[in-house]
OpenMM code with the backbone's topology and positions (N, CA, C; nanometers):
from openmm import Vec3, app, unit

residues = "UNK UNK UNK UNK UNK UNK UNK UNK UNK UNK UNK UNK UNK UNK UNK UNK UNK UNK UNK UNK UNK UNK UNK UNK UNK UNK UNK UNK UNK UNK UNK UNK UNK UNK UNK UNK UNK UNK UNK UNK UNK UNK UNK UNK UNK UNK UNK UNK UNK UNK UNK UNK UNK UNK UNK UNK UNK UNK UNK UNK UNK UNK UNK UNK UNK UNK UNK UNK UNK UNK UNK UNK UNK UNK UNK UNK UNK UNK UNK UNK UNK UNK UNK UNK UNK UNK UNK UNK UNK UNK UNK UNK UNK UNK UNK UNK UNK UNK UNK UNK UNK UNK UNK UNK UNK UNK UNK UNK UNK UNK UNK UNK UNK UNK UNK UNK UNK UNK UNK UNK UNK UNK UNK UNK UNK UNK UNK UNK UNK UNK UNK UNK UNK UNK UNK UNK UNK UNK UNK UNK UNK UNK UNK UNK UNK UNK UNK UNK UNK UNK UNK UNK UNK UNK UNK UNK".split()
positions = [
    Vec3(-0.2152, 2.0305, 2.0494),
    Vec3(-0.1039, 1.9991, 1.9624),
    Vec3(-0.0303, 1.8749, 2.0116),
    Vec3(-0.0347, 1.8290, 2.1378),
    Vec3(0.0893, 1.7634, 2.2176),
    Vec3(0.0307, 1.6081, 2.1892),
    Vec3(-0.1314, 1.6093, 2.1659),
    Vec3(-0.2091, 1.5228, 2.1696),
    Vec3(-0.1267, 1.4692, 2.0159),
    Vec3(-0.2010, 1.5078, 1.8967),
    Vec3(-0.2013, 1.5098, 1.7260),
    Vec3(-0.0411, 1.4799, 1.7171),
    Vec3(0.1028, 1.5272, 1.7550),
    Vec3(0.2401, 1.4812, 1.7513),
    Vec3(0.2815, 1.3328, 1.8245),
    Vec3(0.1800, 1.3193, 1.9414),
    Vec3(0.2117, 1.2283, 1.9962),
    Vec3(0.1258, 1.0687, 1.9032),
    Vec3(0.0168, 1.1101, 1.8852),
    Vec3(-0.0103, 0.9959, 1.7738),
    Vec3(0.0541, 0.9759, 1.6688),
    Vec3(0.0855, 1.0990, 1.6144),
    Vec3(0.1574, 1.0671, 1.4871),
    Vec3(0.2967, 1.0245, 1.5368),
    Vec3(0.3637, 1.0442, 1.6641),
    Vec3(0.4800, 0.9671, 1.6496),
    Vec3(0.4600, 0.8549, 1.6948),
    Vec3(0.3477, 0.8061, 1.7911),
    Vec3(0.2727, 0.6272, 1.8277),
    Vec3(0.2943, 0.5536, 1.6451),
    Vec3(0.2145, 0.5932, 1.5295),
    Vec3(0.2117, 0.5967, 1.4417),
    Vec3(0.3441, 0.5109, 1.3487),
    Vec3(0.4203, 0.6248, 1.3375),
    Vec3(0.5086, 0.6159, 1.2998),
    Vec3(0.6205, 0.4827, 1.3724),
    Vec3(0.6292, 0.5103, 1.5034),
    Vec3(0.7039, 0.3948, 1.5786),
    Vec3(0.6178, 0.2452, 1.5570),
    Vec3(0.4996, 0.2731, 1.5565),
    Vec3(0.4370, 0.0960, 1.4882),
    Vec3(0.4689, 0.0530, 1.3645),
    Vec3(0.4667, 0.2120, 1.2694),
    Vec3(0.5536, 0.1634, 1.1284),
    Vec3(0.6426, 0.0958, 1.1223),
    Vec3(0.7688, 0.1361, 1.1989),
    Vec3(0.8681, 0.1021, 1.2434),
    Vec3(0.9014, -0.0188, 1.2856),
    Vec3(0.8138, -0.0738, 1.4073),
    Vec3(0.8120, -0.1582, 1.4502),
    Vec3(0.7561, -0.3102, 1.3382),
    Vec3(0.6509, -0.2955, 1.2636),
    Vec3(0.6164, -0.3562, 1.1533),
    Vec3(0.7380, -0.3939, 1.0297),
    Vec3(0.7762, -0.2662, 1.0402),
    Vec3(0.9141, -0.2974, 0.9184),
    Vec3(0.9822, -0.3940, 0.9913),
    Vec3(1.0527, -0.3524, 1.1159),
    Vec3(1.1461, -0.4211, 1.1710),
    Vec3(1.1571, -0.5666, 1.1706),
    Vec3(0.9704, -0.6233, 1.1973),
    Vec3(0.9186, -0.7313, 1.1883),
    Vec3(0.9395, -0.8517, 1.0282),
    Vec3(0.9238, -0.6992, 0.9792),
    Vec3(0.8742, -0.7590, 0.7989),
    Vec3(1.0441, -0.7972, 0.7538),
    Vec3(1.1449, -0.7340, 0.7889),
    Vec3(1.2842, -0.7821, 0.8098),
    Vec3(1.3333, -0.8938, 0.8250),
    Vec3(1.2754, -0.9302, 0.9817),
    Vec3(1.3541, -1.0203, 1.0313),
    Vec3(1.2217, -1.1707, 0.9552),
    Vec3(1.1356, -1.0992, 0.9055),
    Vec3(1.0690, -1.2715, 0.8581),
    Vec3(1.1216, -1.2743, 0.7305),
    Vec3(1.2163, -1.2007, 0.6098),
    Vec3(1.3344, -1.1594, 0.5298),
    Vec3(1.4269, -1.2675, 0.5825),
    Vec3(1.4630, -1.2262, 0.6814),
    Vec3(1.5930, -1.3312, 0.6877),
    Vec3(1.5483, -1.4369, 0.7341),
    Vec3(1.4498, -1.4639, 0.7889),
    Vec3(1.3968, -1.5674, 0.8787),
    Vec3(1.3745, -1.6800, 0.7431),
    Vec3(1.3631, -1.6252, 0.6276),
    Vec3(1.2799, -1.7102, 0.5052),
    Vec3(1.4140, -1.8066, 0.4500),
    Vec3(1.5194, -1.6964, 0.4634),
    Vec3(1.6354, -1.8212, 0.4271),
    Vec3(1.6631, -1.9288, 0.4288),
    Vec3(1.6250, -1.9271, 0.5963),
    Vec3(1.6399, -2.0877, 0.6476),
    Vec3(1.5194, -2.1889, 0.5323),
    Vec3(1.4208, -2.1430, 0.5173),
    Vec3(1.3475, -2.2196, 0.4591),
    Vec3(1.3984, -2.2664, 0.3008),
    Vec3(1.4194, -2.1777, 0.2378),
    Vec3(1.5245, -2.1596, 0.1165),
    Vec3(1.6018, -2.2624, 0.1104),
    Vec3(1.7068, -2.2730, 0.1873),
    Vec3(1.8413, -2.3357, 0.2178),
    Vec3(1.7758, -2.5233, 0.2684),
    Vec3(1.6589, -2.4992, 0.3325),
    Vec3(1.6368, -2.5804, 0.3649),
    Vec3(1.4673, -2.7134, 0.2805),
    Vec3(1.5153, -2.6195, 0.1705),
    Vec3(1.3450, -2.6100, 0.0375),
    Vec3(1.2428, -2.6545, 0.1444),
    Vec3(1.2240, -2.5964, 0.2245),
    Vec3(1.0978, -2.6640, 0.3498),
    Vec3(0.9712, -2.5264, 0.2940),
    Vec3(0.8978, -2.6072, 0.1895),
    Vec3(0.7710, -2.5405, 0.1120),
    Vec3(0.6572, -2.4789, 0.1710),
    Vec3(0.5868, -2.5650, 0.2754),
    Vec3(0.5622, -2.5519, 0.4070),
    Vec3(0.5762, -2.4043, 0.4947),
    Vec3(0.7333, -2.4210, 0.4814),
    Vec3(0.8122, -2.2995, 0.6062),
    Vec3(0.7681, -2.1310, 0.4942),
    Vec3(0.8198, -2.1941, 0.3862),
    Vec3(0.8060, -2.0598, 0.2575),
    Vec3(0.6925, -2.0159, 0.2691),
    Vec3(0.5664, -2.1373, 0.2500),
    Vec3(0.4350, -2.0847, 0.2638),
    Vec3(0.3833, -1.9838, 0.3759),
    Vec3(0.4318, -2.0060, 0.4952),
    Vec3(0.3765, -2.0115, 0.6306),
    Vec3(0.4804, -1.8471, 0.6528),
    Vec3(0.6010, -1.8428, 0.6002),
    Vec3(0.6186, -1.7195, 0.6474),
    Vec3(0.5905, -1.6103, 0.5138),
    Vec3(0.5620, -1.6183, 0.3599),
    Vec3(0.4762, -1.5900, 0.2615),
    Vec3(0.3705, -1.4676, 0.3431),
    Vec3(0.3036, -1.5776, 0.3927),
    Vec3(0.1769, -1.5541, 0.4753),
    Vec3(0.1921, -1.4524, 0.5650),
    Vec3(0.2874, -1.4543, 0.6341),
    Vec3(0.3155, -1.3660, 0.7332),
    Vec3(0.3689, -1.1842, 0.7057),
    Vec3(0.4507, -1.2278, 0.6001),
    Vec3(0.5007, -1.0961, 0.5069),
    Vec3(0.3650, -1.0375, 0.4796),
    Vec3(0.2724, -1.0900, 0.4209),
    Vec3(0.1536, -1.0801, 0.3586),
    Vec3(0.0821, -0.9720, 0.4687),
    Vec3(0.0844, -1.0214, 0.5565),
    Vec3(-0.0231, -0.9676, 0.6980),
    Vec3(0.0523, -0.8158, 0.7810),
    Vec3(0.2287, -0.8856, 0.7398),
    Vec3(0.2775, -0.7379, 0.8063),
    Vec3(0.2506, -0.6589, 0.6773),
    Vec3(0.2656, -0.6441, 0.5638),
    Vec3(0.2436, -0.5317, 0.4121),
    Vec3(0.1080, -0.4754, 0.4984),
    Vec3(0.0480, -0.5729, 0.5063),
    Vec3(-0.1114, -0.5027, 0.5313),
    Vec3(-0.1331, -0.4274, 0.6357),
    Vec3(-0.0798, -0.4653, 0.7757),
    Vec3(-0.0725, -0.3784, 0.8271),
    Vec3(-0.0191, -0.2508, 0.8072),
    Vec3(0.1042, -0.2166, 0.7719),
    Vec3(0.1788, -0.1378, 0.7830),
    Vec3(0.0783, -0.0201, 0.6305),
    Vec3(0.0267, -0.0542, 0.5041),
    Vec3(-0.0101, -0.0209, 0.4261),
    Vec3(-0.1301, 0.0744, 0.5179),
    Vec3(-0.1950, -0.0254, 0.6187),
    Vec3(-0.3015, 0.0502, 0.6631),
    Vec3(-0.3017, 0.1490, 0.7539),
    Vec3(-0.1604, 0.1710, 0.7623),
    Vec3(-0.1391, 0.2863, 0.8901),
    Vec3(-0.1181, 0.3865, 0.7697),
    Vec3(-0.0895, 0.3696, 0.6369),
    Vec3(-0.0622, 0.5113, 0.5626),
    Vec3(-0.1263, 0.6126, 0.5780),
    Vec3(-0.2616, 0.5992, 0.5750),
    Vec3(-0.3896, 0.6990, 0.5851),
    Vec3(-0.3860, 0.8082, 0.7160),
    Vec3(-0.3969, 0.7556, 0.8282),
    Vec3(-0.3580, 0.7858, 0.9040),
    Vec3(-0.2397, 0.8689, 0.9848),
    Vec3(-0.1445, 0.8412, 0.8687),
    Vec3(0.0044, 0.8956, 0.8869),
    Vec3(-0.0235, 1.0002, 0.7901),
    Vec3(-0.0860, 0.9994, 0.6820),
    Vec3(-0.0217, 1.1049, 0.6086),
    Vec3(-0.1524, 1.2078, 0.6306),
    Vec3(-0.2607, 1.1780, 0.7449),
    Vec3(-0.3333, 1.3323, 0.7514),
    Vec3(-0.2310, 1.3778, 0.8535),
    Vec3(-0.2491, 1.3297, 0.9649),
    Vec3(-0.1444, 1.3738, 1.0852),
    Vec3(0.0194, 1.4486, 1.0152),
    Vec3(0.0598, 1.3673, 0.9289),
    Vec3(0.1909, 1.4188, 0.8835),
    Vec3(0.1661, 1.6020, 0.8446),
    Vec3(0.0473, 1.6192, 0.8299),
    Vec3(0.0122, 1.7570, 0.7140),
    Vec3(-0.0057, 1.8376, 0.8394),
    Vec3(-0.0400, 1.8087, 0.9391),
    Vec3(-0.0762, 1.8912, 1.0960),
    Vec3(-0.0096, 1.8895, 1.1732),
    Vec3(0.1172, 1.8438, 1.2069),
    Vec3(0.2155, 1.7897, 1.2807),
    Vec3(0.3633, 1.9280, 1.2042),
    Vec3(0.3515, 1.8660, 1.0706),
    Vec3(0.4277, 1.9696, 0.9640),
    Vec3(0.4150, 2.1215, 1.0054),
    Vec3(0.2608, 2.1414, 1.0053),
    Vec3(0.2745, 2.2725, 1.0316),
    Vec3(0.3086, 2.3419, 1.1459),
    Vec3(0.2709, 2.2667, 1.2387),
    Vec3(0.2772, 2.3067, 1.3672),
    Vec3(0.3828, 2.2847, 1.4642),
    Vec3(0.5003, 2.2113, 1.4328),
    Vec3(0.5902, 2.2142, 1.4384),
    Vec3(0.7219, 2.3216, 1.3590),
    Vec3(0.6348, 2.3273, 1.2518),
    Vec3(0.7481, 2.4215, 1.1675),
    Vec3(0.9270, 2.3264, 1.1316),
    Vec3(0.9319, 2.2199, 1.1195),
    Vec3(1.0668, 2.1886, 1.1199),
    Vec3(1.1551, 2.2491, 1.0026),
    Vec3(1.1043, 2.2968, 0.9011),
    Vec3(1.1829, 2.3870, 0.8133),
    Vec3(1.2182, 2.4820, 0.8992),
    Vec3(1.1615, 2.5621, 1.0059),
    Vec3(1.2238, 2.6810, 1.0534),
    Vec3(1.3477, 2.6425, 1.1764),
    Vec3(1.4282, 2.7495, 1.1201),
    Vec3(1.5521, 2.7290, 1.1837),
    Vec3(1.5633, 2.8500, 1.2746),
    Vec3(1.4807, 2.9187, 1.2924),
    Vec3(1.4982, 3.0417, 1.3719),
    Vec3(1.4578, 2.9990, 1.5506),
    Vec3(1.5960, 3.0876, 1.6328),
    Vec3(1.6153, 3.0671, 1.7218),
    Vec3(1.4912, 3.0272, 1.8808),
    Vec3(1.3722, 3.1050, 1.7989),
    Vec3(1.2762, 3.1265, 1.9067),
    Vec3(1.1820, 3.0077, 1.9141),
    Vec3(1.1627, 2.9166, 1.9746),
    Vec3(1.0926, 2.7765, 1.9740),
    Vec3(1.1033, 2.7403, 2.1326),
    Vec3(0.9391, 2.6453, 2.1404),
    Vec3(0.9455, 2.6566, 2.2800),
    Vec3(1.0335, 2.4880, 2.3109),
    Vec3(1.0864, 2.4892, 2.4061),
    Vec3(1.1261, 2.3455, 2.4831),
    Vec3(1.0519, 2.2413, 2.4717),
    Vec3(0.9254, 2.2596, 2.4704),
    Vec3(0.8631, 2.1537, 2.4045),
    Vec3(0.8812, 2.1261, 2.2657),
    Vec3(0.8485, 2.2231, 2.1874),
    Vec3(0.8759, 2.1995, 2.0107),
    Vec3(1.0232, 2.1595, 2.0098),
    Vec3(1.1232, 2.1512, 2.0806),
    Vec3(1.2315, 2.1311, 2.0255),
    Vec3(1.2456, 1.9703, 2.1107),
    Vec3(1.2105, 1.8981, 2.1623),
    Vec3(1.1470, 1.7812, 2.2321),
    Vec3(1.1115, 1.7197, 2.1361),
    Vec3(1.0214, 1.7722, 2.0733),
    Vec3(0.8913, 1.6590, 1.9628),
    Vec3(0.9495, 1.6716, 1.8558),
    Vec3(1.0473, 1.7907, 1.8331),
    Vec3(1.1283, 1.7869, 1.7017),
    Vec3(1.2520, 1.6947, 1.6877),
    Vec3(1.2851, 1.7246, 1.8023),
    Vec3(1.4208, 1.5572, 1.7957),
    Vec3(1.3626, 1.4154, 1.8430),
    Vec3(1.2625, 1.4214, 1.8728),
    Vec3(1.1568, 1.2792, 1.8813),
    Vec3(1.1420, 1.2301, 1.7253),
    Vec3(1.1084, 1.3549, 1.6427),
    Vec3(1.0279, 1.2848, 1.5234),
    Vec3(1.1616, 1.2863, 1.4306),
    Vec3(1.2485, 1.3613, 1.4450),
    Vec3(1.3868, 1.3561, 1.3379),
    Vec3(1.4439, 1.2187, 1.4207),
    Vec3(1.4512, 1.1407, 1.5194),
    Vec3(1.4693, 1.0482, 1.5289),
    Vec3(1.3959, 0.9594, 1.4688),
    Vec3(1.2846, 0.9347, 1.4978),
    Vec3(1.2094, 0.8333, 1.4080),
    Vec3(1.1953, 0.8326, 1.3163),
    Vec3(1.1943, 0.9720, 1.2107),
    Vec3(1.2147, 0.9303, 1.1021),
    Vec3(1.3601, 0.8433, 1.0464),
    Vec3(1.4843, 0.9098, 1.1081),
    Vec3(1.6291, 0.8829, 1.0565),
    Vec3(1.5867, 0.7013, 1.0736),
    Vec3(1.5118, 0.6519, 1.2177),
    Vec3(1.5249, 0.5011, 1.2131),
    Vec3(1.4007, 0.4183, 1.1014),
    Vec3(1.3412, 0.4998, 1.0846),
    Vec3(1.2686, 0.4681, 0.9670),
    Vec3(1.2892, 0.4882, 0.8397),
    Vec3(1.3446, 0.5895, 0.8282),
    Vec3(1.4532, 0.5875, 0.6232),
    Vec3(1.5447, 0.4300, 0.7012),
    Vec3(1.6219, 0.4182, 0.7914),
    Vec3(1.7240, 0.2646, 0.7857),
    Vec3(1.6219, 0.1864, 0.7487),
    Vec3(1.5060, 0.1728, 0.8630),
    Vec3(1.4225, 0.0313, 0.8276),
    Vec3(1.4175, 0.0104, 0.6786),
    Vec3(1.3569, 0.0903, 0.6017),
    Vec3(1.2739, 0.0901, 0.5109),
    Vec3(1.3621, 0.0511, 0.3866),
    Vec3(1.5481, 0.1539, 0.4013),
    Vec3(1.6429, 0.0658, 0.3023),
    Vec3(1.6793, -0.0957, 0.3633),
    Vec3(1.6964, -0.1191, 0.4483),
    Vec3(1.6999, -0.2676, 0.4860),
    Vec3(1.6117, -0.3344, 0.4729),
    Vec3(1.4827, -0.3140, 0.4744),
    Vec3(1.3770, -0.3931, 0.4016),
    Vec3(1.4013, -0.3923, 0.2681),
    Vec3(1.3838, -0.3043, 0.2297),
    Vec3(1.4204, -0.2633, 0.0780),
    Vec3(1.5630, -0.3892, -0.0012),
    Vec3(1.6551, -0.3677, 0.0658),
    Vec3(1.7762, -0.4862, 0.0887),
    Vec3(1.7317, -0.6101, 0.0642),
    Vec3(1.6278, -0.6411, 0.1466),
    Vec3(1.6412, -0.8129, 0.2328),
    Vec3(1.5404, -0.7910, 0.1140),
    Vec3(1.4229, -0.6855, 0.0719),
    Vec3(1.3413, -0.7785, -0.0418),
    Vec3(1.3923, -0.8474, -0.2078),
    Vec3(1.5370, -0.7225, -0.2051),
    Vec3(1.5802, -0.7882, -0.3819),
    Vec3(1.6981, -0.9001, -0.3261),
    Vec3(1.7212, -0.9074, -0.2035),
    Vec3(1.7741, -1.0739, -0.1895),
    Vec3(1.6738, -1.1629, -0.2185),
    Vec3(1.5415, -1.1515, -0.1756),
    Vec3(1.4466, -1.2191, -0.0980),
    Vec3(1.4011, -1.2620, -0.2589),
    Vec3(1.3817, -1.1889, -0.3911),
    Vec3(1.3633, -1.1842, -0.5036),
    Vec3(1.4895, -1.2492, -0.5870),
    Vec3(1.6097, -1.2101, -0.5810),
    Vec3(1.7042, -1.3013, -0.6329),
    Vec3(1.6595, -1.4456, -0.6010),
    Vec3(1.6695, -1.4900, -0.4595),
    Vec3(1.6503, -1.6303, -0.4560),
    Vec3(1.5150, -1.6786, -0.5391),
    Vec3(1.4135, -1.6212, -0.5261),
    Vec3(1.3107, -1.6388, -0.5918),
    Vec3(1.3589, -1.7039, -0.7771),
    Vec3(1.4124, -1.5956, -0.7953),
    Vec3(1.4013, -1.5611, -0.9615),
    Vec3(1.5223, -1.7188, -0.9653),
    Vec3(1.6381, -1.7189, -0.8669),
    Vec3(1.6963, -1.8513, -0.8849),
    Vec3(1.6081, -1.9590, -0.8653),
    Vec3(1.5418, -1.9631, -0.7901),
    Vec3(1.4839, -2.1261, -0.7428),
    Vec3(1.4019, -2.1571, -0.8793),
    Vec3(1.3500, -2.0554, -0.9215),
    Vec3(1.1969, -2.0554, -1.0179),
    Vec3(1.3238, -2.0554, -1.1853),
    Vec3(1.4234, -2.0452, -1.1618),
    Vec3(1.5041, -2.1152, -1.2843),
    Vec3(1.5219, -2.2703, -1.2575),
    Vec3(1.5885, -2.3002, -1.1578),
    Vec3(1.6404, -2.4459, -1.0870),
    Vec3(1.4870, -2.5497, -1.1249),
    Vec3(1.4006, -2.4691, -1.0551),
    Vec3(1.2525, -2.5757, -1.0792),
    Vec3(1.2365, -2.5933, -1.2433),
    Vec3(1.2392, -2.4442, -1.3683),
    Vec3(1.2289, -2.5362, -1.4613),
    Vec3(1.3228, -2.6039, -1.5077),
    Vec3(1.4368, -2.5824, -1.4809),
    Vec3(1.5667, -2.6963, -1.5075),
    Vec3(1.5253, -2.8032, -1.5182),
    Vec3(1.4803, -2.8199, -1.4065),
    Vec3(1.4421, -2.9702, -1.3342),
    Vec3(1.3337, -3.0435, -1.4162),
    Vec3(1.2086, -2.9215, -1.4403),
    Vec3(1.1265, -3.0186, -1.5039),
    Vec3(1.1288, -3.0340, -1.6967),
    Vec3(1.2368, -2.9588, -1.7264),
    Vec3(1.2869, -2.9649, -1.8735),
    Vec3(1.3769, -3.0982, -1.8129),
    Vec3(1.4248, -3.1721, -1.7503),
    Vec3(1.4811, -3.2902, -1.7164),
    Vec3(1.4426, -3.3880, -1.7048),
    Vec3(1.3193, -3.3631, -1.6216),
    Vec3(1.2213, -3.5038, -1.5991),
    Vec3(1.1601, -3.5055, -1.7192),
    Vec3(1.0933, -3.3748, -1.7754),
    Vec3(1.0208, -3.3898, -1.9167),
    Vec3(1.0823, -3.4885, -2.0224),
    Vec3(1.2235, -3.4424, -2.0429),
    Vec3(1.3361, -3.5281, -2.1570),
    Vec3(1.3021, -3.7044, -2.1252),
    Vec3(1.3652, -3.6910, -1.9751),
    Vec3(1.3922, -3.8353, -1.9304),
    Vec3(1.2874, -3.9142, -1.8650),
    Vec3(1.1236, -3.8857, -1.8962),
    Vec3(1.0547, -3.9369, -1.8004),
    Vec3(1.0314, -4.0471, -1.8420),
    Vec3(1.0027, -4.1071, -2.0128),
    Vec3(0.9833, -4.2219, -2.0223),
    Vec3(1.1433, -4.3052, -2.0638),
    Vec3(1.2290, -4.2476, -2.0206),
    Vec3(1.3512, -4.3276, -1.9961),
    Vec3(1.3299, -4.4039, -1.9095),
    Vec3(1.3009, -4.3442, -1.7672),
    Vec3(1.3149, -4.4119, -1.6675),
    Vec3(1.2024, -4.4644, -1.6113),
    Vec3(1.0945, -4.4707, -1.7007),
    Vec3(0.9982, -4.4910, -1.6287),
    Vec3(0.9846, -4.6330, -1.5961),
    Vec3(0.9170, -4.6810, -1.5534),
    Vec3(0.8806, -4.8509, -1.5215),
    Vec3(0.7999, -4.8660, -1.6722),
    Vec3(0.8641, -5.0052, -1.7238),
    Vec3(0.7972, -5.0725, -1.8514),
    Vec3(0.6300, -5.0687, -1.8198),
    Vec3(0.5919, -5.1124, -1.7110),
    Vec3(0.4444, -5.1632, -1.6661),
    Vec3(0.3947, -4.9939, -1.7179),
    Vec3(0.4536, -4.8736, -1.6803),
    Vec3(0.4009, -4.7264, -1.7372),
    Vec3(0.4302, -4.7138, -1.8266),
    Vec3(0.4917, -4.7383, -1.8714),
    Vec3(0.5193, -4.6685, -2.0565),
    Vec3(0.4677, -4.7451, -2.1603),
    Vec3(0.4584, -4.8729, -2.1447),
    Vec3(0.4081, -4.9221, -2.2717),
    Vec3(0.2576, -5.0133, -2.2021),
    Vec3(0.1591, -4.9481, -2.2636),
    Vec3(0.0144, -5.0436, -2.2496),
    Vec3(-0.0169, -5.1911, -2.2259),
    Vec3(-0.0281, -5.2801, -2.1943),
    Vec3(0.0027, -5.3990, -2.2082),
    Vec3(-0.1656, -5.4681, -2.2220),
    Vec3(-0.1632, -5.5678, -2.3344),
    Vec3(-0.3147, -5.6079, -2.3463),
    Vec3(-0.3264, -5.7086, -2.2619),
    Vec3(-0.4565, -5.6785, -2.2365),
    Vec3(-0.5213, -5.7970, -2.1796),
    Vec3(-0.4936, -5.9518, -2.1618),
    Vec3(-0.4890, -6.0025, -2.0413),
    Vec3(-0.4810, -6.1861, -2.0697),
    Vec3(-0.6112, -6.1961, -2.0617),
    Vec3(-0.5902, -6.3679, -2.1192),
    Vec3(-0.7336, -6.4081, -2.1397),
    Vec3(-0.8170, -6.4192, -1.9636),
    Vec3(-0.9441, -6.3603, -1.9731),
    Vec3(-1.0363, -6.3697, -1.8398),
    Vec3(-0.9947, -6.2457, -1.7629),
    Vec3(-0.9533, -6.1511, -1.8465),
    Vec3(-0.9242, -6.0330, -1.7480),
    Vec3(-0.9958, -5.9655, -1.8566),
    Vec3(-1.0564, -5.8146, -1.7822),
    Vec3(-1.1461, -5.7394, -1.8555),
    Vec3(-1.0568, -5.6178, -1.9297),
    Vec3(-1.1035, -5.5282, -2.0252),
    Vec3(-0.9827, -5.4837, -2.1110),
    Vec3(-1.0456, -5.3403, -2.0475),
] * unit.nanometer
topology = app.Topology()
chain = topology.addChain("A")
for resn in residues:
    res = topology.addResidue(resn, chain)
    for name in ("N", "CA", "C"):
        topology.addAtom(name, app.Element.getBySymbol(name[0]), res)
C-alpha cells in the first residue's frame, strides 16, 4: 500500500509542480505583451504547449492510482480507528490536493487574463490593418501606385 500512495502522491506533486510552472510562464508572457516582442510570445507559446503536455500525460496514471489509493485509504471514513500511518498519507494527500485545487484556480486566473489580452491585441491588429487597408495608396510612394510606361530603350 505505502508503495501505490507514495507514487500517487510523487504524481500528484509533479502535477503541481507543472502547474506552478505553466503559471509563472502566464505571467512571464506579459512582459512580452507589453513589450509586442513576437519572438518572446512565440518562444514562451511553445513552452505552455510542452508544460499542457506534460501535465495531460500524467492524467492516466493519476486517475488508476487515484481509484486504489481511494480505497485503501478510506478518506470518507471518519471513524476513530485508523492506523498512524493512514492518518500520515491522509494529511499528505489532503495537503496536496488543497495546493492543487489553488494551482489549478490560479492557472485557471492567469489563462482568461492570458485570453483577454489575446482577444485585445487580435482587435488592435485588425484596427490596424482596416487602417493601412483605407490609407495604403494614400501614402504610398507615386513610383507604387501608379504604373509608369516605359522610356524609349528600356524594355516594357
Amino acid at each position: 500500500m505505502n508503495l501505490e500512495i507514495e507514487k500517487y502522491l510523487a504524481l500528484l506533486e509533479q502535477r503541481l509542480g507543472l502547474l506552478r510552472a505553466l503559471a509563472q510562464q502566464l505571467v512571464g508572457c506579459r512582459k512580452e505583451f507589453v513589450a509586442m516582442d513576437l519572438d518572446g510570445m512565440y518562444l514562451r507559446t511553445g513552452e505552455q504547449e510542452e508544460l499542457c503536455r506534460q501535465i495531460h500525460s500524467l492524467h492516466p496514471a493519476i486517475d488508476s492510482l487515484q481509484r486504489t489509493c481511494a480505497r485503501q485509504l478510506d478518506l470518507a471514513r471518519l471513524d476513530a480507528v485508523r492506523q498512524p500511518e493512514e492518518v500520515n498519507w491522509a494529511a499528505r494527500l489532503r495537503g496536496v490536493m488543497r495546493d492543487l485545487g489553488e494551482a489549478q484556480a490560479e492557472v485557471n486566473r492567469l489563462s482568461q487574463i492570458h485570453a483577454a489580452y489575446l482577444r485585445r491585441s487580435r482587435r488592435t491588429v485588425d484596427m490596424l490593418m482596416n487602417f493601412f487597408g483605407k490609407y495604403a495608396l494614400t501614402y504610398a510612394s507615386p513610383a507604387e501606385s501608379t504604373p509608369r510606361a516605359p522610356r524609349a530603350g528600356e524594355r516594357g
